[in-house]
N, C-alpha and C positions, 0 to 999 in steps of 0.2 A: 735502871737496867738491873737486872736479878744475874748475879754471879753465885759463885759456889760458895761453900758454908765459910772455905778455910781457903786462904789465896798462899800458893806457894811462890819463892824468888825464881828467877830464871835457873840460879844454882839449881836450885832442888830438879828443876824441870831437866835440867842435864845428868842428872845422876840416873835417870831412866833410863839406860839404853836400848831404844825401838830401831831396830833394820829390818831388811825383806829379804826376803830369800825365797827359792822355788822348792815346793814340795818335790821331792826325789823315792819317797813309799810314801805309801797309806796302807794302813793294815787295821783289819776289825779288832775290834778290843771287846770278845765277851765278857770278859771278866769283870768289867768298870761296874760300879754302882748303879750309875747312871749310861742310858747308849750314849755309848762314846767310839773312836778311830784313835790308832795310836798313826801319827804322824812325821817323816823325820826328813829335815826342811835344814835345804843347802844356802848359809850364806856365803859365802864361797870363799877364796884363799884364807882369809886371816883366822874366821871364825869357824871355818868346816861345818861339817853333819853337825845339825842336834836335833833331838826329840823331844816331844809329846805327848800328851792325850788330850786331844778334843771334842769338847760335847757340841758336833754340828751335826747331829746326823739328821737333822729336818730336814735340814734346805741342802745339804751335797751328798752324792753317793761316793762310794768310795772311787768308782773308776772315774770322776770327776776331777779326782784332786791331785794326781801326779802331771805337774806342769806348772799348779798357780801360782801365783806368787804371793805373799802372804805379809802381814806386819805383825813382828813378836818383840817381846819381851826378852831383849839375851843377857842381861846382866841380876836376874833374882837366883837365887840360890836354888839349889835340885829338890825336887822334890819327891817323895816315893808314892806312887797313887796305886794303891794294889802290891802287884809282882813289878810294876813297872817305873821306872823311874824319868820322869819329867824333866826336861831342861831348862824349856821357853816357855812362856806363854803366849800361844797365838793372840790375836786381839779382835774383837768381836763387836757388832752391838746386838742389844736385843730388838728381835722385833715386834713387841707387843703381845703376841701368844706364846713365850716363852722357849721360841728359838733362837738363836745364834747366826749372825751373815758378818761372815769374814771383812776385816780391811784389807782392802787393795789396793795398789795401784790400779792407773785409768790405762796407765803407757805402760810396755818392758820397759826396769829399770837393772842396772847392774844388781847381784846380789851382794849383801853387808853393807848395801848405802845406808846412811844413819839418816831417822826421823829428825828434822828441822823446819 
């Protein structure tokens, strides 16, 4: 069986913090290097608003994405991408020709539940 290059402990795997939360804006981001949406995505009581920039703009339009619900990244440090400053990062895979298709949920789930 072919696993990964480097095996992490479960520790390591909890220090990632992945919850869902529902997009609440999308807004165009001309400015990005690359086409990108700046995005700001509610995991709700504990965690509040945070933001974005996502490079999805193959596969969703903007008036697509207030409502979905989405898996990020809430515990990396901020980051400044342009004018703009990043919180999360959404989580993505590729599809082969070099777009981006969001992780989902299948079901509504509450927002802030944590990936396990």
């Amino acid at each position: 069986m072919k696993t990964s290059d480097e095996s992490i402990s479960f520790d390591d795997f909890l220090k990632v913090d992945v919850r869902v939360g529902t997009v609440v804006d999308a807004q165009p981001f001309p400015e990005a290097r690359n086409p990108a949406y700046k995005l700001w995505v509610d995991f709700g009581a504990d965690l509040g608003i945070m933001k974005t920039s996502v490079q999805i703009t193959k596969h969703y339009a903007l008036k697509g994405l207030t409502g979905r619900q989405v898996a990020a990244v809430v515990n990396f440090p901020p980051k400044q991408i342009g004018k703009f400053m990043s919180e999360i990062l959404v989580l993505g895979f590729p599809d082969g020709a070099g777009g981006v298709v969001m992780i989902q949920p299948t079901q509504q789930v509450p927002n802030g539940g944590r990936l396990f």
